[in-house]
Each structure stands twice: as structure tokens, then as C-alpha cells.
N, C-alpha and C positions, 0 to 999 in steps of 0.2 A: 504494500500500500504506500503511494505516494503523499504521503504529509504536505508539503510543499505545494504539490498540485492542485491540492484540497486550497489552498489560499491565494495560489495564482490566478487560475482558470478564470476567473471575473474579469481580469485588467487583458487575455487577450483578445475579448469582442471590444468589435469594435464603437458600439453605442453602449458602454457598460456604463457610463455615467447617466444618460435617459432612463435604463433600465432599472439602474440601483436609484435615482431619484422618483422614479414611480413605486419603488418598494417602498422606498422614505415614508411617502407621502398619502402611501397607504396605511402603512404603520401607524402614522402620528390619527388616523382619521380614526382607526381602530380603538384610540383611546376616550372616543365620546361615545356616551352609553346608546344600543342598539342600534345606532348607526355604525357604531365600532364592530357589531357582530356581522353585520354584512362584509364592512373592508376586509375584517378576519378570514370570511371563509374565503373571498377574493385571492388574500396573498397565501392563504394553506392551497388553494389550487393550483395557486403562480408555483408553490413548492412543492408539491406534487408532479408540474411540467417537468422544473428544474431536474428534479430527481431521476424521472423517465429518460431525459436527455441525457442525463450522464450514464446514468446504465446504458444508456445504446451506443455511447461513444460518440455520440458527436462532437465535432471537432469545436464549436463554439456551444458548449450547453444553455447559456442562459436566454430562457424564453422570451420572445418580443410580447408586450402589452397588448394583445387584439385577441377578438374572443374571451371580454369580461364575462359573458355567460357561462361558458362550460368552465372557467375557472371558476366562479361562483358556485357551479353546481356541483364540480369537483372537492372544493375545500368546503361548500354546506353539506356534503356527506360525511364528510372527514370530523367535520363540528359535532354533528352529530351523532356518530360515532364514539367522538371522545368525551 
């Protein structure tokens, strides 16, 4: 297992700043009550992509922002769930 990798991989896409500023700023939304439970399942979905991407090896893992739906639908099962 690559340790390093694990902390690189973000800095080599090339919109890693858009991308990790749309996490930001879903995060910070996360923190007002029941509107925060929406943004949450939003970025458990975004983490969910993430994860799928990297087990498959893709060469840039981090997911691009489109298709707020099935993120939402992906991390409100995962909400639920937990």
C-alpha cells in the first residue's frame, strides 16, 4: 500500500482546487440543521464516486461535480444506512 499516494492523488487533476472547493463548501452547508442533512448525503455520494474511482484505477480519481442526484441518492442510502 502506497501511503504517499493516498495524499498525492488530489494535487494530480487537474481542477483539484474547483473540486476540493465544492467539497469545502458543501461541508461548511452540512453544518446548518436539515439543510446540512441533504449537503451530507450529497458529499457521502461525492465519497462513495471517489472510492469506486480509485478501486478501478483510474488515473485521475477525483469525481467532477454533475449529477447532484445520484450523489444525493447514493450518500441518502448510505445516511440511512448509518
Amino acid at each position: 500500500m502506497d501511503f504517499g499516494y493516498s495524499l498525492s492523488y488530489v494535487f494530480e487533476d487537474q481542477a483539484w482546487v474547483s473540486k476540493l472547493a465544492m467539497l469545502v463548501l458543501f461541508m461548511l452547508l452540512s453544518a446548518i440543521p436539515l439543510l446540512g442533512l441533504l449537503a451530507l448525503a450529497v458529499v457521502l455520494g461525492y465519497m462513495v464516486e471517489l472510492v469506486s474511482n480509485v478501486r478501478s484505477g483510474l488515473p485521475n480519481p477525483l469525481p467532477t461535480w454533475d449529477g447532484y442526484e445520484t450523489k444525493f441518492r447514493t450518500g441518502g442510502y448510505l445516511l440511512i444506512a448509518w
